[in-house]
C-alpha positions, 0 to 999 in steps of 0.5 A: 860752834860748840867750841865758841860757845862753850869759850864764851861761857868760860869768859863770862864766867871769869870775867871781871866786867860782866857787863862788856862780858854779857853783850859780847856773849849776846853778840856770839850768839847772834853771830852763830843765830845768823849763820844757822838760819843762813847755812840752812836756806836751800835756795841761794836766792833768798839770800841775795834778796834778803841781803839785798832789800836792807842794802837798798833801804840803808843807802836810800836812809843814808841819801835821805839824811 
């Protein structure tokens, strides 16, 4: 994880479209946030259901529209 991050800073501080570059750096470190609080949740089942009840609403959203 410290290799990504510290890749991505380089590419921020190089880049010549710091927009585009700023939100993919943002999107990293969402991307690392979830696996930390994912990786450290001791019990599997609070995992099933929280991937479980966004499932459930997105597609009860998709049937709704």
């Amino acid at each position: 994880m410290a290799l990504l991050l510290e890749a991505s800073l380089v590419g921020l501080a190089i880049s010549h479209d710091r927009d585009l570059s700023l939100r993919a750096f943002q999107s990293v470190l969402a991307c690392i946030l979830a696996y930390c609080s994912l990786v450290d949740i001791p019990d599997s089942a609070y995992i099933e259901r929280g991937f479980a009840f966004p499932g459930v609403c997105g597609f009860a959203a998709m049937l709704l529209a």
